[in-house]
C-alpha positions in Angstrom: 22.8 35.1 73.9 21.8 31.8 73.4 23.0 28.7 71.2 21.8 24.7 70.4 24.6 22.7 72.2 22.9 19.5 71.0 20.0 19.1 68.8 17.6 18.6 71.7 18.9 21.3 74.2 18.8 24.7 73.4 20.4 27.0 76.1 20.1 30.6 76.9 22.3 32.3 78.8 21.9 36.0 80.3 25.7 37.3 80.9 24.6 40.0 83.1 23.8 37.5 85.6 26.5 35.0 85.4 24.2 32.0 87.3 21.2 32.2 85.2 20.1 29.4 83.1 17.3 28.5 81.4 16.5 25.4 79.5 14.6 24.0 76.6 13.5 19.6 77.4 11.6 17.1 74.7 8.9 16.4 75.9 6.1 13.9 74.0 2.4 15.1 73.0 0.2 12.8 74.4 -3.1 15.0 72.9 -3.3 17.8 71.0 -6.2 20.6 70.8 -6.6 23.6 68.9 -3.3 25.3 69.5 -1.9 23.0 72.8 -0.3 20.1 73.5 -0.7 17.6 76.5 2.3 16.2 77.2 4.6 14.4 79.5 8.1 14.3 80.2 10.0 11.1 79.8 7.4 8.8 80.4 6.4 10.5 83.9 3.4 11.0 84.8 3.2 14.8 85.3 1.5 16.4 82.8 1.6 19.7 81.0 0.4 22.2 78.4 2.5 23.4 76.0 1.7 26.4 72.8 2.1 25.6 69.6 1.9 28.5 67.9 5.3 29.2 67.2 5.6 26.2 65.7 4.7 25.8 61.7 4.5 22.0 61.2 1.7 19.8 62.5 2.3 18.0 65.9 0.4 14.7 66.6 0.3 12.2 69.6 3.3 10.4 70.1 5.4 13.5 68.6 8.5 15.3 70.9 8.6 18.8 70.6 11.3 21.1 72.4 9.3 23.1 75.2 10.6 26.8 77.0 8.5 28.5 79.1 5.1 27.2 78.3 6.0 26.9 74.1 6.8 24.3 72.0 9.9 25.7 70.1 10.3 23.2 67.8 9.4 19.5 66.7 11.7 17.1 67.2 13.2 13.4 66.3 12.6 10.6 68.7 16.0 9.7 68.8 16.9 13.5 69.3 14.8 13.6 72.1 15.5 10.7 73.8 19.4 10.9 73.7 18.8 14.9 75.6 16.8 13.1 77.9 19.3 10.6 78.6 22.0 13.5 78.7 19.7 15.6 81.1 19.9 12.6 83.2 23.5 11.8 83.5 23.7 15.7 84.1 21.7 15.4 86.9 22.6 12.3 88.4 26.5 14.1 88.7 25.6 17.1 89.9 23.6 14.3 93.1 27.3 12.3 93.2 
């Protein structure tokens, strides 16, 4: 089952195993190619290659799309994708407390 608890996160959830999680982050195109995208996450400096071909509008530099496993599932706002980011954060900066 799965379900967009926010604009920017999309979460699916496997009930058969109660601790499994997986999860969609922005992420912005820094280059695109053919069917990939370069990108980076929140300004870091790590690097990686996401599909486009699920998606059916044009991404550009400077875009955020919504990556899962390798695939950019959709485009999104920059305001969309910078208030998940700032959610992801404060998620993770609990979970540290």
């Amino acid at each position: 089952m799965y379900g967009d608890i926010h604009p920017g996160i999309l979460l699916y959830s496997d009930y058969t195993l109660e601790d499994t999680m997986c999860l969609a982050v922005p992420i912005q195109v820094t280059a695109v190619k053919d069917q990939t995208a370069v990108c980076q996450v929140h300004g870091g400096q790590t690097a990686v290659e996401a599909s486009l071909l699920l998606l059916d509008e044009e991404v550009r530099p400077g875009d955020y799309v919504l990556l899962h496993a390798g695939f950019a599932l959709r485009k999104l706002e920059e305001y969309e994708a910078r208030e998940t980011l700032n959610l992801l954060q404060e998620m993770a900066a609990k979970e540290h407390q």
